[in-house]
C-alpha positions, 0 to 999 in steps of 0.5 A: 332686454326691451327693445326700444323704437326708434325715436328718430324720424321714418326716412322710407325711400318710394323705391324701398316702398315699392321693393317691399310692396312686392316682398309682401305680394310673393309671401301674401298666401303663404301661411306664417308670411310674417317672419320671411316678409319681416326678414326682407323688409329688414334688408330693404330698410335695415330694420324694422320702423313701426311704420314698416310694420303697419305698411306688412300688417295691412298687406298681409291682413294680420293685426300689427300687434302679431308683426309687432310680437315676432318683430320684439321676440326674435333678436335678429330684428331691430326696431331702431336704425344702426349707425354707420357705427354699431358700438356693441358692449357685452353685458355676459357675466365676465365682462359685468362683473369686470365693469362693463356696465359703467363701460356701457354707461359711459358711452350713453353719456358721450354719444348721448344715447341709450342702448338700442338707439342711434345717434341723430347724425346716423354716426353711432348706434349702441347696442349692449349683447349677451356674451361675444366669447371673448370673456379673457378681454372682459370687460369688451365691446366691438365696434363694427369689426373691431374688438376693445378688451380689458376696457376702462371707462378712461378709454371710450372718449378717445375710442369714440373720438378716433371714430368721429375723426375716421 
């Protein structure tokens, strides 16, 4: 699965600046620093903004496209901001077949995002996952925490709603 950048707009914090301008000087002559500063610049941002990347690229001397790569191949790595919400729908073969993928549909069409991407308001990120090991509820989807088996789409109004409201 692609990953999407981020379409809303870079909110660094000098603070969060100066805390990975420190990360990338520690790993700066360490051979294969990309993937630890990667790492910790995600914890400082919560992921992994183009504008991070170019910030790790030119402090380490590596072409952003090499920050890029191992930013996209590995799935630890997010490219767009979480919600406060990370509604994550199973796309595994049980729950496809039982319907996650209109599950899926349906929560772009209320929250007016794609997978992969996070609502203006920070509120709600969506992602879609390969098997969460609770193929018996299929079709699932958690949010944060919280598990939703047996879905139909009839339900994911109100689910979102008892969110919007918390």
């Amino acid at each position: 699965m692609l990953k999407k950048i981020s379409s809303l707009p870079f909110q660094g914090t000098p603070e969060q600046e100066a805390k990975l301008k420190e990360v990338i000087e520690k790993h700066k002559d360490d051979p294969g620093a990309v993937m630890p500063v990667l790492q910790e610049a995600q914890d400082i941002y919560g992921y992994l903004p183009i504008e991070v990347q170019q910030m790790i690229a030119e402090g380490l001397n590596v072409p952003v496209d090499e920050v890029y790569g191992v930013a996209t191949f590995y799935s630890q790595f997010a490219l767009s901001p979480k919600g406060k919400y990370n509604i994550s729908v199973c796309l595994g073969t049980a729950c496809y077949v039982k319907g996650s993928g209109n599950v899926l549909n349906k929560l772009t069409e209320e929250l007016g995002i794609d997978a992969e991407e996070c609502t203006a308001d920070g509120l709600f990120s969506l992602t879609a996952c390969r098997c969460i090991g609770a193929c018996g509820l299929a079709p699932v989807m958690t949010v944060n925490d919280d598990v939703y088996g047996r879905l139909t789409i009839d339900e994911i109004p109100g689910i979102i709603k008892k969110y919007k409201g918390a």
